[in-house]
Short mmCIF file of the C-alpha atoms (twelve columns), coordinates in Angstrom:
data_MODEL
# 
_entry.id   MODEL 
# 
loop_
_atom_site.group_PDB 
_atom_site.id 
_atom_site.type_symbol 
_atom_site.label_atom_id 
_atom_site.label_alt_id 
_atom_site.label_comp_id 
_atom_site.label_asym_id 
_atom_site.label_seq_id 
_atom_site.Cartn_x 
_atom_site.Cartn_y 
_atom_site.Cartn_z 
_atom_site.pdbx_PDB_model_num 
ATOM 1   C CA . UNK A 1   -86.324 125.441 119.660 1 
ATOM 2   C CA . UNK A 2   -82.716 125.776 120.260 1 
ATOM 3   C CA . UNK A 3   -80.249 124.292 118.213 1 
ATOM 4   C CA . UNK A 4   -76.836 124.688 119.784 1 
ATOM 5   C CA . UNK A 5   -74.733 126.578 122.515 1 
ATOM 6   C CA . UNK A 6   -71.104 127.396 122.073 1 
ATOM 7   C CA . UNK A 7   -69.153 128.877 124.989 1 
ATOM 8   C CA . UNK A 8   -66.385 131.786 124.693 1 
ATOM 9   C CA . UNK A 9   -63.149 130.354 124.536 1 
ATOM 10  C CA . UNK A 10  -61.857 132.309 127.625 1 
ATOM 11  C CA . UNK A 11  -64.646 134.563 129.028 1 
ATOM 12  C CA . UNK A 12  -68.066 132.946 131.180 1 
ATOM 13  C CA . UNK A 13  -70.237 133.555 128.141 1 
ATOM 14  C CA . UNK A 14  -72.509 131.079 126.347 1 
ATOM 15  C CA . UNK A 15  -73.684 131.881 122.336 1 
ATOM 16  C CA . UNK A 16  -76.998 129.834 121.587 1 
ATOM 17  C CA . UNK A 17  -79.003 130.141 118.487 1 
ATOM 18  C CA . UNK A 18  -82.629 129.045 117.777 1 
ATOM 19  C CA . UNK A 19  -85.324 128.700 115.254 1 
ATOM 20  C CA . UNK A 20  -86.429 132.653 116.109 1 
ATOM 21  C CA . UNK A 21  -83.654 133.653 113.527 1 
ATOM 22  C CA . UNK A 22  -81.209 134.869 116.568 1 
ATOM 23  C CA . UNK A 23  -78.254 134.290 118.620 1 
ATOM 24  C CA . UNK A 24  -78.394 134.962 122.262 1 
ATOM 25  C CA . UNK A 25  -75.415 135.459 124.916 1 
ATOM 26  C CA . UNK A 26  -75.719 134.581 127.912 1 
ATOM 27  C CA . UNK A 27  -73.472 135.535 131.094 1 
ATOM 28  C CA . UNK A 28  -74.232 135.407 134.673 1 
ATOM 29  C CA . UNK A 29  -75.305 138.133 136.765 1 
ATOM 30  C CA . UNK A 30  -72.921 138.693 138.871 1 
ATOM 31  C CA . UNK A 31  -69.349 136.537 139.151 1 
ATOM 32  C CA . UNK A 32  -70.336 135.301 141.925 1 
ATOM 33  C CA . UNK A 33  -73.502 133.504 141.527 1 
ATOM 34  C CA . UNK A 34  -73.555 131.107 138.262 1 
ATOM 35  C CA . UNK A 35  -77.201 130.298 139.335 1 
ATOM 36  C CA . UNK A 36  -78.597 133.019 137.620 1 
ATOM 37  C CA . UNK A 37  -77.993 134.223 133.675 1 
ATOM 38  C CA . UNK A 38  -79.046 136.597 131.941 1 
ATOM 39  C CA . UNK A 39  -78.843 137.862 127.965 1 
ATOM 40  C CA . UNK A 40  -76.626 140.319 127.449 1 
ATOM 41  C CA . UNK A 41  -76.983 140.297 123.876 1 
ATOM 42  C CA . UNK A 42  -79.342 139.376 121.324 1 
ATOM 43  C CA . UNK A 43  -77.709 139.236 117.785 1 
ATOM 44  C CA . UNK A 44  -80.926 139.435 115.174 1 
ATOM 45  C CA . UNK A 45  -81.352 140.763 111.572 1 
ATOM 46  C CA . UNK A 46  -78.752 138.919 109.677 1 
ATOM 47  C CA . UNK A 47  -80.810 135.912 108.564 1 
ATOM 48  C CA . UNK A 48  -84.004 134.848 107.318 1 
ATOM 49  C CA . UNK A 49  -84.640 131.400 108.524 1 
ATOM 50  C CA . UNK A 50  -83.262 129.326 111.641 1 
ATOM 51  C CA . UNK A 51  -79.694 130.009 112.802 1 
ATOM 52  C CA . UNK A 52  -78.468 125.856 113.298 1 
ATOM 53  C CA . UNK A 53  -75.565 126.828 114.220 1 
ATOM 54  C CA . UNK A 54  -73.163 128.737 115.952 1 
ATOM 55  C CA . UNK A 55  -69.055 129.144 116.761 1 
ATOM 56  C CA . UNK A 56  -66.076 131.825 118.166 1 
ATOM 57  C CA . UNK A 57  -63.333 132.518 116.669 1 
ATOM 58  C CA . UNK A 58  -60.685 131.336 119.001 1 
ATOM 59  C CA . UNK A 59  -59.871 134.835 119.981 1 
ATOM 60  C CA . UNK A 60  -63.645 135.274 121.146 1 
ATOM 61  C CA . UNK A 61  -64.041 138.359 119.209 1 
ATOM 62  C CA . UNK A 62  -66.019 137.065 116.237 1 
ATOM 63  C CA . UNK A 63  -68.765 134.598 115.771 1 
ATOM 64  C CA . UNK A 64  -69.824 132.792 113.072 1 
ATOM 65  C CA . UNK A 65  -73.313 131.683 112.580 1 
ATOM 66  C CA . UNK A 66  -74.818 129.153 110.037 1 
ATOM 67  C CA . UNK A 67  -78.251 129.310 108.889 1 
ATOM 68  C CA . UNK A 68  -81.080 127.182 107.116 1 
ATOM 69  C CA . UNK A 69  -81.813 130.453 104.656 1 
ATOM 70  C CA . UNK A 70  -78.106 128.973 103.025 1 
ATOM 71  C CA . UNK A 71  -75.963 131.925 104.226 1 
ATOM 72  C CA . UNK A 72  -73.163 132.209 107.163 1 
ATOM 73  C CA . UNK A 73  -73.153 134.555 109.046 1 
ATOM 74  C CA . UNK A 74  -69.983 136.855 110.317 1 
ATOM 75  C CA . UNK A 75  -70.127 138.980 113.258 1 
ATOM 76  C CA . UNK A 76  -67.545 141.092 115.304 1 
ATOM 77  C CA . UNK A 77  -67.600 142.731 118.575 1 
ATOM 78  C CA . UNK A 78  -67.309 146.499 118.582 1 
ATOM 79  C CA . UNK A 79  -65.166 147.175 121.367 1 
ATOM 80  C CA . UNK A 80  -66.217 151.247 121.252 1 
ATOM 81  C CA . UNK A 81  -69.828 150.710 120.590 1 
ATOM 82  C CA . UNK A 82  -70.007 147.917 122.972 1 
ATOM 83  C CA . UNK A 83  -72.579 145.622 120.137 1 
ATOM 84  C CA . UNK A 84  -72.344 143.051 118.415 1 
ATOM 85  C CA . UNK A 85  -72.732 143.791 114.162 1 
ATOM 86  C CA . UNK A 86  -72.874 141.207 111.204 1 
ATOM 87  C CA . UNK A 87  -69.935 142.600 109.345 1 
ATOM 88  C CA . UNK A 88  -69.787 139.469 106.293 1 
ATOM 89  C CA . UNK A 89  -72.472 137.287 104.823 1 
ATOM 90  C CA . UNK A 90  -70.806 134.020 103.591 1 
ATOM 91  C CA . UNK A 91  -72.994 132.534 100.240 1 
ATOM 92  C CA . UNK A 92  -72.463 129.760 98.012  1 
ATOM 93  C CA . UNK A 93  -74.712 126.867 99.922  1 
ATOM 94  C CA . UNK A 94  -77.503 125.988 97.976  1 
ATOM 95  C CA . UNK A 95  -79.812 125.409 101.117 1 
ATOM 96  C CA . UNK A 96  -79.600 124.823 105.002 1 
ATOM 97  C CA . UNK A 97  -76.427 125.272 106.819 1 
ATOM 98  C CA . UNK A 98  -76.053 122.713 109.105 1 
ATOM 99  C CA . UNK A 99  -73.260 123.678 111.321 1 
ATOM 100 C CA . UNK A 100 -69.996 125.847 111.345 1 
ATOM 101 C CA . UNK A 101 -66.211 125.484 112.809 1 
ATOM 102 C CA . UNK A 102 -62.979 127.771 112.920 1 
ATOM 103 C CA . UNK A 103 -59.815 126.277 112.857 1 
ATOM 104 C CA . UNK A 104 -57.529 126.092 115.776 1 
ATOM 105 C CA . UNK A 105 -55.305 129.205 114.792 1 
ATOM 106 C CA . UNK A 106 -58.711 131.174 113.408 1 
ATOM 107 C CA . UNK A 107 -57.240 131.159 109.789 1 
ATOM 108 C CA . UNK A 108 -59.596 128.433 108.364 1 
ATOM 109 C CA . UNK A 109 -63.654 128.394 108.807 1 
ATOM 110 C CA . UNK A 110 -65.702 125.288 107.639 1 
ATOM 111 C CA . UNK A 111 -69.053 124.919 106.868 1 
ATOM 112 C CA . UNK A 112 -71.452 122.068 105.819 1 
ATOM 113 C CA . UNK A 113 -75.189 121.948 104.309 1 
ATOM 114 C CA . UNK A 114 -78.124 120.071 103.179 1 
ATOM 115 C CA . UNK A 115 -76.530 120.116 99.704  1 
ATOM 116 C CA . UNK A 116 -73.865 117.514 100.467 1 
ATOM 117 C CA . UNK A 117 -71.107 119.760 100.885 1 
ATOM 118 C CA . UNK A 118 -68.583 120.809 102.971 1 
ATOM 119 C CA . UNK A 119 -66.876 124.694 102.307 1 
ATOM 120 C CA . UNK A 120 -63.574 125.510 103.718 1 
ATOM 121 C CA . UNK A 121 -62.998 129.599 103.689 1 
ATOM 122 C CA . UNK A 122 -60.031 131.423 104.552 1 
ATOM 123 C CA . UNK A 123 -60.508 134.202 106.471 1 
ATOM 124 C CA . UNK A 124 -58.996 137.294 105.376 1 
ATOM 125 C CA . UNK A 125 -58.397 141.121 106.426 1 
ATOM 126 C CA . UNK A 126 -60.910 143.517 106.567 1 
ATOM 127 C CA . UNK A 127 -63.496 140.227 107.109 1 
ATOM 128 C CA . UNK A 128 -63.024 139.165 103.658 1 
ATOM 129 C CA . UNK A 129 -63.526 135.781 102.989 1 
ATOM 130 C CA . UNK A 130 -62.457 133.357 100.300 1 
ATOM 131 C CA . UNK A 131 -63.687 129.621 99.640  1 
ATOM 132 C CA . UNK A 132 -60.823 127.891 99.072  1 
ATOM 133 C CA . UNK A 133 -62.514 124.138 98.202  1 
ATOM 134 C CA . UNK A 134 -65.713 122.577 97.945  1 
ATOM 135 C CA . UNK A 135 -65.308 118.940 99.375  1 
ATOM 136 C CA . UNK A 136 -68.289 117.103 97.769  1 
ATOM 137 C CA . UNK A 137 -67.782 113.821 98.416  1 
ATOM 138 C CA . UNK A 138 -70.636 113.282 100.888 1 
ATOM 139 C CA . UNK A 139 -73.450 111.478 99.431  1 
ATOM 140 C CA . UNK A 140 -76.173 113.068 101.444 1 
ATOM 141 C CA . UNK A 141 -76.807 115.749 104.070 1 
ATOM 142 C CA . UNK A 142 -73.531 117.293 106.184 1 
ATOM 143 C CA . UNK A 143 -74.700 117.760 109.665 1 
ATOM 144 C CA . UNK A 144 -71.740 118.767 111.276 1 
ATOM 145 C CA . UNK A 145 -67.936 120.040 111.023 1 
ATOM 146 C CA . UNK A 146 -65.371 120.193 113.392 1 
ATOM 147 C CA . UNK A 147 -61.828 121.101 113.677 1 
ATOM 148 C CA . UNK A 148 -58.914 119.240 114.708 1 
ATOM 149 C CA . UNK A 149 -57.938 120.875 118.219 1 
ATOM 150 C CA . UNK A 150 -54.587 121.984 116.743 1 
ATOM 151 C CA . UNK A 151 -53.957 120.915 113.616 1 
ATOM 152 C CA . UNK A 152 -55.366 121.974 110.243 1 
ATOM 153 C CA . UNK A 153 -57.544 118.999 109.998 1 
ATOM 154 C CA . UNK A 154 -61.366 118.826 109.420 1 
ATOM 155 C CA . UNK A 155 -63.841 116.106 110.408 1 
ATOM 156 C CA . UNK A 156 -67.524 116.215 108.479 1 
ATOM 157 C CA . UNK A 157 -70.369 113.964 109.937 1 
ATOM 158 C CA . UNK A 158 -73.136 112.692 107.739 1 
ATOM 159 C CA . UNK A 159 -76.656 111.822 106.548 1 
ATOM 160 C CA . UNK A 160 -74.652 109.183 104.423 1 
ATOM 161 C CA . UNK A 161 -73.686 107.249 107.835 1 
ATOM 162 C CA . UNK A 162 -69.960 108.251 108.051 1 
ATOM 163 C CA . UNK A 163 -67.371 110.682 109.149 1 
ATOM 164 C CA . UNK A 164 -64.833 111.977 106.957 1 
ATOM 165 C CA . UNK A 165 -61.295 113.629 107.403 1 
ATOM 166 C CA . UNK A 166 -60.314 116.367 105.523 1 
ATOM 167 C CA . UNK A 167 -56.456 117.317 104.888 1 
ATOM 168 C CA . UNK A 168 -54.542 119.996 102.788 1 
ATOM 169 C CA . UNK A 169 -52.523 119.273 100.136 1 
ATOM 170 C CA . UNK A 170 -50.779 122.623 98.398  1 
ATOM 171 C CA . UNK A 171 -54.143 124.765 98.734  1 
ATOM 172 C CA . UNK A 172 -56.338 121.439 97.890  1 
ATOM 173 C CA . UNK A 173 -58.477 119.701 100.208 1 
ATOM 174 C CA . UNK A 174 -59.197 115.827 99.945  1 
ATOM 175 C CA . UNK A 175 -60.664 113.338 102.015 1 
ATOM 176 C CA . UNK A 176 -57.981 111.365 103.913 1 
ATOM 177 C CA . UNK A 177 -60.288 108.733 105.292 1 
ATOM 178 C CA . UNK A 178 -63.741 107.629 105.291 1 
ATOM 179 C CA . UNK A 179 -64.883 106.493 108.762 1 
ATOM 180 C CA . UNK A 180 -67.654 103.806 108.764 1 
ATOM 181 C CA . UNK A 181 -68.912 101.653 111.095 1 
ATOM 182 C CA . UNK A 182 -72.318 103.491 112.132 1 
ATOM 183 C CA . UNK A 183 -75.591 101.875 111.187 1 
ATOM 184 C CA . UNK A 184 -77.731 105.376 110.549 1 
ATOM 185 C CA . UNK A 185 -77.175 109.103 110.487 1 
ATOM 186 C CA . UNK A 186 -73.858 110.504 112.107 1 
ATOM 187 C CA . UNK A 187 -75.481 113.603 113.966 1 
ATOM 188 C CA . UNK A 188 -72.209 114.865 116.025 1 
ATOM 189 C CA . UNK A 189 -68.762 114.524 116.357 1 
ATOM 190 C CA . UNK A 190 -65.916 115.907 118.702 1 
ATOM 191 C CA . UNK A 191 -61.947 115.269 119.296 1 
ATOM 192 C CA . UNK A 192 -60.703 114.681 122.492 1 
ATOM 193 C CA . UNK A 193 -57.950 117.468 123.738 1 
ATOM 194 C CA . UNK A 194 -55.309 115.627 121.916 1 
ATOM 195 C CA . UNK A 195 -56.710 115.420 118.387 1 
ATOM 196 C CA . UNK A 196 -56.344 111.430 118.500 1 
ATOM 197 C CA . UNK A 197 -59.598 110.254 119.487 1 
ATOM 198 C CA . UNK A 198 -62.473 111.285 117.946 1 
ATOM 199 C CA . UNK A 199 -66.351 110.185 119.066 1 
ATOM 200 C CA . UNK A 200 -69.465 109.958 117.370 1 
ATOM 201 C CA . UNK A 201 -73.105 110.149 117.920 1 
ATOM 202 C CA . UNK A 202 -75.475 108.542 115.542 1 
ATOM 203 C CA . UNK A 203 -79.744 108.099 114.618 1 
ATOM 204 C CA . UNK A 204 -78.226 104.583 115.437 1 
ATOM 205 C CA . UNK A 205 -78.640 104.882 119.086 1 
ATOM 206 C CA . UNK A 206 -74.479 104.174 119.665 1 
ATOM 207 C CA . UNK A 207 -71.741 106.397 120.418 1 
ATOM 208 C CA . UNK A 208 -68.089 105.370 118.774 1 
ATOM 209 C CA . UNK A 209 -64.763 106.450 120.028 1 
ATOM 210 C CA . UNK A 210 -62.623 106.796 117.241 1 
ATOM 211 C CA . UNK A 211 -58.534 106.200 117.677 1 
ATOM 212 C CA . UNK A 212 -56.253 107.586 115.145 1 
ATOM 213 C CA . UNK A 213 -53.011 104.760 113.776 1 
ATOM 214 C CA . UNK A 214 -50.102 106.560 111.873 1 
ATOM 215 C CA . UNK A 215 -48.225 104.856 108.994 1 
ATOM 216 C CA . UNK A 216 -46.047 102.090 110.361 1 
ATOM 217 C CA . UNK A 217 -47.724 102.127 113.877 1 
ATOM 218 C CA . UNK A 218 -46.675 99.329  116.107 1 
ATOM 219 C CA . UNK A 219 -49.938 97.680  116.773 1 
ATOM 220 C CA . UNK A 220 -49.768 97.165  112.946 1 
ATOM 221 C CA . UNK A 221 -53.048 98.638  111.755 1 
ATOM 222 C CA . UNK A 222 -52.809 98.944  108.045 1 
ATOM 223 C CA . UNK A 223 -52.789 102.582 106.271 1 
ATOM 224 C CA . UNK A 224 -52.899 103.869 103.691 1 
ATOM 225 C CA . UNK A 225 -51.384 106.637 100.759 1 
ATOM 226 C CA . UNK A 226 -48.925 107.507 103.930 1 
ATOM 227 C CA . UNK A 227 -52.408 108.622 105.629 1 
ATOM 228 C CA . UNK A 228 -53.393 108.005 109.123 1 
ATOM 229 C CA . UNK A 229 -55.948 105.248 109.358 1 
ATOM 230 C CA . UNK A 230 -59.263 105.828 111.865 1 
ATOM 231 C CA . UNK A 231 -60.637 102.943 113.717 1 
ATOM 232 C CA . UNK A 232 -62.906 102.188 116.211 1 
ATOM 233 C CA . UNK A 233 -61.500 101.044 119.500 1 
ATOM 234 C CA . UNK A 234 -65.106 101.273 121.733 1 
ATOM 235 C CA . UNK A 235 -68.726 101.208 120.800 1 
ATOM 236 C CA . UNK A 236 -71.089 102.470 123.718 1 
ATOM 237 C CA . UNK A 237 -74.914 101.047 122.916 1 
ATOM 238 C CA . UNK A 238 -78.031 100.711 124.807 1 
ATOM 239 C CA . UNK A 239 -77.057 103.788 126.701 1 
ATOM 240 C CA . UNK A 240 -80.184 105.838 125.233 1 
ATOM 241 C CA . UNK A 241 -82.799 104.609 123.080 1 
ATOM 242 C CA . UNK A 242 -83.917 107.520 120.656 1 
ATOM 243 C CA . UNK A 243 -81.235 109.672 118.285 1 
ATOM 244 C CA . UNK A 244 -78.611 110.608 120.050 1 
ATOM 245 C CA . UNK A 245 -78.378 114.328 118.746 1 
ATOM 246 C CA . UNK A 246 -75.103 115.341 120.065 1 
ATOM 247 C CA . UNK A 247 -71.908 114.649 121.817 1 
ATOM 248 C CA . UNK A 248 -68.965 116.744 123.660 1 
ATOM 249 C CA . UNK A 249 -65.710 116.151 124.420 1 
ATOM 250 C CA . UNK A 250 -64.586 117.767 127.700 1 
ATOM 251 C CA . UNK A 251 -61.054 118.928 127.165 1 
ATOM 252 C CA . UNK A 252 -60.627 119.506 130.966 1 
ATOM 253 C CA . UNK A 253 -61.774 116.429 132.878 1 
ATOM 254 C CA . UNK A 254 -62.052 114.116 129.462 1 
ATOM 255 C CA . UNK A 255 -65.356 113.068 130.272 1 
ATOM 256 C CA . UNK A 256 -67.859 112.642 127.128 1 
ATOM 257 C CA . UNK A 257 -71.419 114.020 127.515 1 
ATOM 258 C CA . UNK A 258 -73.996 112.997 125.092 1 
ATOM 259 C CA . UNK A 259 -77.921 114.086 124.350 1 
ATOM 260 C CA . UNK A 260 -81.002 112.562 122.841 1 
ATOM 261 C CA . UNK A 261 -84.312 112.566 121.471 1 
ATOM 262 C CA . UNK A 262 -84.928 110.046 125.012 1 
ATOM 263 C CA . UNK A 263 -84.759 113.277 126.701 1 
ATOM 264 C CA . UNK A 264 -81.425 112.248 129.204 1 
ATOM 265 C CA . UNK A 265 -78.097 113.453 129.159 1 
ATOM 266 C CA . UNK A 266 -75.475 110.659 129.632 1 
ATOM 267 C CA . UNK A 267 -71.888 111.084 130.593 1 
ATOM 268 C CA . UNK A 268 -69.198 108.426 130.259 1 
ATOM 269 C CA . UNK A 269 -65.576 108.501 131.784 1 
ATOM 270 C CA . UNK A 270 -62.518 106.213 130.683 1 
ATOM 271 C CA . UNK A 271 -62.898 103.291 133.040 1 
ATOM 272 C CA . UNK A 272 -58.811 103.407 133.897 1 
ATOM 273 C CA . UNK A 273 -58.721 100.500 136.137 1 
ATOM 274 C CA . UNK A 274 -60.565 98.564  134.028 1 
ATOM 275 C CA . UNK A 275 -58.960 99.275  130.530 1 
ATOM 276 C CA . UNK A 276 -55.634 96.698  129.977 1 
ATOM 277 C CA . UNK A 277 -55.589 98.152  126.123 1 
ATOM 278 C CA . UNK A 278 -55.393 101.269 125.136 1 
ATOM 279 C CA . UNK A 279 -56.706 100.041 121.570 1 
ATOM 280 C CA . UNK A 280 -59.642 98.735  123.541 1 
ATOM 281 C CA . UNK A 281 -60.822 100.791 126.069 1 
ATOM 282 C CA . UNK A 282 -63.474 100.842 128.590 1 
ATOM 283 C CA . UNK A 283 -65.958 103.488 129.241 1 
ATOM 284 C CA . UNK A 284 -68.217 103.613 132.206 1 
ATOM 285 C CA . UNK A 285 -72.023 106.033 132.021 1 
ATOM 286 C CA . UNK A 286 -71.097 107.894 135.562 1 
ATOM 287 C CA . UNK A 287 -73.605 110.089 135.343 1 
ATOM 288 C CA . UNK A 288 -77.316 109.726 134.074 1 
ATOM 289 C CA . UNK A 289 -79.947 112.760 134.190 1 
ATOM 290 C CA . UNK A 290 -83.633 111.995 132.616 1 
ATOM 291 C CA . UNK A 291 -86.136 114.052 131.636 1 
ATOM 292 C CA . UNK A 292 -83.065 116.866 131.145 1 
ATOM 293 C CA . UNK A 293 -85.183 119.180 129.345 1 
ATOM 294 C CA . UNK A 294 -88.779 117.763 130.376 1 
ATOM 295 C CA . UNK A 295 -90.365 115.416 127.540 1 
ATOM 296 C CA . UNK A 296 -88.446 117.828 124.329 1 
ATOM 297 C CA . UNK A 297 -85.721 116.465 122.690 1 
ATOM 298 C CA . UNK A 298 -82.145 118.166 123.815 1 
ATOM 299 C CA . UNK A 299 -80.301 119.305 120.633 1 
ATOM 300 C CA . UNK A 300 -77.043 120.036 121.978 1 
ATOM 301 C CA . UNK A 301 -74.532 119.490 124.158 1 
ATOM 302 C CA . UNK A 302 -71.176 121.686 125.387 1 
ATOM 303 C CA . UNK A 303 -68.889 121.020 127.955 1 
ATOM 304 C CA . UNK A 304 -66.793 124.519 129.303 1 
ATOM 305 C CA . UNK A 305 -64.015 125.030 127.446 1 
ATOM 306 C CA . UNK A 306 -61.191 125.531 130.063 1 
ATOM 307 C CA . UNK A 307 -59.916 124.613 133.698 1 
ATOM 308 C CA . UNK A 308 -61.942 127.946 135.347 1 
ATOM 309 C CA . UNK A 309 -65.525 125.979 135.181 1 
ATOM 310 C CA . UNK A 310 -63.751 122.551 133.490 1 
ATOM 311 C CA . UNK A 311 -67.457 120.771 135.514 1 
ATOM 312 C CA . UNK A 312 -69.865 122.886 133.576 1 
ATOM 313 C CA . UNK A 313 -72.320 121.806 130.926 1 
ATOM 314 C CA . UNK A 314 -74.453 123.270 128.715 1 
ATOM 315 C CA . UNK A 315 -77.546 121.710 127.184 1 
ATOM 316 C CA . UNK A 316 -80.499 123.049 124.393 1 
ATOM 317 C CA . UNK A 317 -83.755 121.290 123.371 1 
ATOM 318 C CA . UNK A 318 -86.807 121.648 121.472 1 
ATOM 319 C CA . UNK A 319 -88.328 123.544 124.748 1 
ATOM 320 C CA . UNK A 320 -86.685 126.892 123.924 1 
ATOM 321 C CA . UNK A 321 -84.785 126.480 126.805 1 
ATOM 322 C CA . UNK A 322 -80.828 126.965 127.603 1 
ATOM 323 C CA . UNK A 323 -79.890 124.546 130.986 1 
ATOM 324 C CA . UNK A 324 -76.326 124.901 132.746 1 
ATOM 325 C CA . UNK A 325 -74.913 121.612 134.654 1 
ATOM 326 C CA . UNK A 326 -72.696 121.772 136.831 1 
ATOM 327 C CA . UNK A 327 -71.051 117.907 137.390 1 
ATOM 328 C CA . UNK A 328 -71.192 116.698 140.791 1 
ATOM 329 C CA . UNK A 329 -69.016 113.652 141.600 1 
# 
């Protein structure tokens, strides 16, 4: 099966990583003709059990991978050789990896496990990498981390039903808020372009949107500590009826895209028109496709990170297969 994809933050290339222990990249074959892909690289060697996840660095010139055999995995592009060569192994997890982020500017990577924690390393020179807190206040299994899209803020998403928000204080890390509201397992989380919405995807069928109030904010949300407070402004249910396993957050067109165990790919827009409050608003499913990847559960979901293919998707599933969308108004 395959896990995730992650696209190259300026280049047409597309990182997925599976249960056969590898990362692939993909690219198409020729610039003119996204129809057909092919791999251009397979990264193998570095780990012993699934790779569940994989990220660039912002610059596109490293990749981190996260793996159920409790390591991450570092690798950098050899300019000369042309190859791709795992140049750090990251320990400390005591079992499965469960998904891996860099930070806006590259400086910070995150990482999250099985064992309830979440690990935020800085990265070095000379691919040397420190762990600079373990953030253990997760009560079960961390499936996911993500970054704030500028700002050096972490979200975690949880076994334990919520999403937490990690912020630096003098070279220590605390939670900053606790987001709960979901009934089961948070499996996926992304920020909008902004950084002030955030949405989830739960085992509980629903997807949240997630609005962030500052101290003193005029609609008079309370906060707390001088922290921002998270809330819930929209709760989008009986859109698919299995786990939904992921959810992306296009930073182009600002369209959400979500996958399931139901086998369909959902995407929902911000109903303009229709929304009178911001701190309420309405989002419309514009686009439905079933049976995405057959009768497997898709795994993942990734929307193209910039304005040069701003309509592409990417989707994974339990067939082994890698599927490019393109959105069709």
């Amino acid at each position: 099966r395959v896990w995730q994809a992650s696209w190259h933050p300026t280049k047409t290339i597309l990182a997925t990583c599976s249960g056969d222990k590898t990362v692939r990249l993909w690219a198409p074959i020729s610039p003119t003709n996204p129809t057909e892909w092919q791999c251009v690289e397979t990264l193998e060697g570095a780990h012993k059990r699934t790779i569940r996840s994989v990220a660039w660095s912002p610059t596109g010139n490293e990749l981190a991978t996260a793996s159920f055999d409790a390591t991450t995995g570092i690798w950098e592009h050899d300019a000369r050789e042309n190859n791709w060569e795992c140049v750090a192994t990251l320990e400390g997890h005591e079992n499965e990896i469960k998904s891996v982020s860099w930070s806006a500017t590259g400086a910070l990577l995150a990482t999250c496990s099985r064992d309830k924690s979440v690990w935020i390393w800085e990265v070095e020179s000379d691919n040397d990498f420190e762990c600079l807190s373990v953030l253990q206040e997760h009560a079960q299994d961390v499936k996911m981390v993500t970054w704030h899209p500028k700002l050096e803020i972490l979200a975690s998403a949880s076994y334990d039903d919520t999403i937490k928000i990690w912020k630096e204080d003098e070279d220590d890390w605390y939670c900053a808020d606790t987001l709960s509201g979901h009934q089961s397992t948070v499996w996926s989380i992304d920020f909008d372009a902004t950084g002030d919405h955030l949405v989830s995807a739960s085992d509980d069928q629903t997807i949240r949107i997630w609005k962030m109030y500052k101290p003193n904010n005029p609609q008079g949300i309370p906060t707390h500590n001088g922290e921002a407070a998270w809330k819930t402004i929209c709760t989008l249910s009986g859109y698919h009826d299995r786990c939904i396993y992921s959810v992306s957050w296009s930073k182009v067109n600002n369209y959400i895209a979500s996958v399931s165990g139901d086998n369909t790919i959902r995407i929902f827009a911000k109903d303009t028109e229709a929304t009178t409050d911001e701190d309420s608003p309405i989002f419309k499913n514009i686009i439905t496709e079933k049976d995405a990847h057959g009768v497997y559960d898709i795994n993942g979901v990734s929307w193209f990170p910039n304005e040069r293919h701003g309509d592409w998707l990417a989707t994974v599933g339990d067939d082994g297969i890698v599927r490019i969308w393109r959105v069709i108004e």
